[in-house]
C-alpha positions in Angstrom: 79.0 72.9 79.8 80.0 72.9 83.4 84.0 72.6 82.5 83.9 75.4 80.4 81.9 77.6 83.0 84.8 76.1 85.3 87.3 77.3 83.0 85.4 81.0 82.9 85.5 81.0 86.8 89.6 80.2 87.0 90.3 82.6 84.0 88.4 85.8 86.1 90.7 84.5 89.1 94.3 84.6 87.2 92.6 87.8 85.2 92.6 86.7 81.4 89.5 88.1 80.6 89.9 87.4 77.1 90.0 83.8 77.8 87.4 84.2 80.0 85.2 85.1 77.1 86.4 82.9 75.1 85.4 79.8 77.0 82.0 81.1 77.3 81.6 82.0 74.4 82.2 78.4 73.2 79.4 77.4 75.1 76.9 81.1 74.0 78.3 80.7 69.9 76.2 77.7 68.7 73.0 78.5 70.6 73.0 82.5 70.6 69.9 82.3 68.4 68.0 80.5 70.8 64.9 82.0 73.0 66.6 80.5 76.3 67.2 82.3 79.6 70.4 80.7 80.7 72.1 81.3 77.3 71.1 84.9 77.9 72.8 84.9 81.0 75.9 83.5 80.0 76.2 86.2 77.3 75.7 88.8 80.0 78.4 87.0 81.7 80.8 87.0 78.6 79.7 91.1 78.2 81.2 91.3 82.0 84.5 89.6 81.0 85.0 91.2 77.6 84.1 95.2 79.6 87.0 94.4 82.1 89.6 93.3 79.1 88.5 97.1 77.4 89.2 98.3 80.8 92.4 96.2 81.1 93.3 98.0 77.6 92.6 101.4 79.2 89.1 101.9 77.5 87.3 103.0 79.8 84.0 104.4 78.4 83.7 101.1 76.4 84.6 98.9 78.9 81.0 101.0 81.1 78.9 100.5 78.3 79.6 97.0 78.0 79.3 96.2 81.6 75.5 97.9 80.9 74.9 94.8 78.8 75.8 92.5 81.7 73.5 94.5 83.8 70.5 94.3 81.7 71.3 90.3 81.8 72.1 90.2 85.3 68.0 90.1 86.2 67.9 86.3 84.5 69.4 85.2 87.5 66.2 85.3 89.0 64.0 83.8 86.4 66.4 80.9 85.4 65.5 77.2 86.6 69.2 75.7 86.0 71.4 73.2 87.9 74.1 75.6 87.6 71.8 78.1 89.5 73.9 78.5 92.2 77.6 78.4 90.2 75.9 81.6 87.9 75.1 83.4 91.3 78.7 83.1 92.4 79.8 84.0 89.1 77.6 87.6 89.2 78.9 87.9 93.1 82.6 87.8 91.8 81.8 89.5 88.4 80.5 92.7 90.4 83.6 92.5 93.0 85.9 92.6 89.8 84.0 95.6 88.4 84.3 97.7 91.9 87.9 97.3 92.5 88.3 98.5 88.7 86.1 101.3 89.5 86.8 102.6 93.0 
């Protein structure tokens, strides 16, 4: 779990947001059905990456409605008991400086 999260963290670096996603989502895929917080945040993460390739792409009002998705995740970060706990905090930290250089 931790190597893909690693992987998600140097693709949002270098930009590919699609591979962003896609490592995730390796990781989200197989357990999306699952009642579990930290899945649930990883998703929100994936939202984040997949709203900032729509931007990339120049769709804009697609890319704001999924970064609303993230945002209704984003709150897990406070009810999740994780070892990762600190690695997802960094993640939403660089997430939400991603998402105000796109927008400002």
């Amino acid at each position: 779990m931790l190597n893909k999260i690693n992987e998600f963290i140097l693709c949002l670096n270098e930009e590919r947001f699609y591979d962003a996603h896609e490592a995730l989502e390796e990781i989200w895929f197989p357990r999306r059905f699952e009642d579990d917080q930290e899945i649930k945040l990883l998703k929100g993460f994936i939202n984040a990456s997949v709203s900032f390739e729509l931007y990339k792409l120049g769709r804009e009002p697609q890319s704001k409605k999924v970064w609303k998705n993230y945002l209704k995740y984003r709150p897990l970060l406070y009810k999740i008991n994780s070892p990762h706990i600190n690695i997802y905090h960094s993640i939403s930290r660089h997430l939400e400086k991603i998402h105000i250089s796109h927008h400002h």
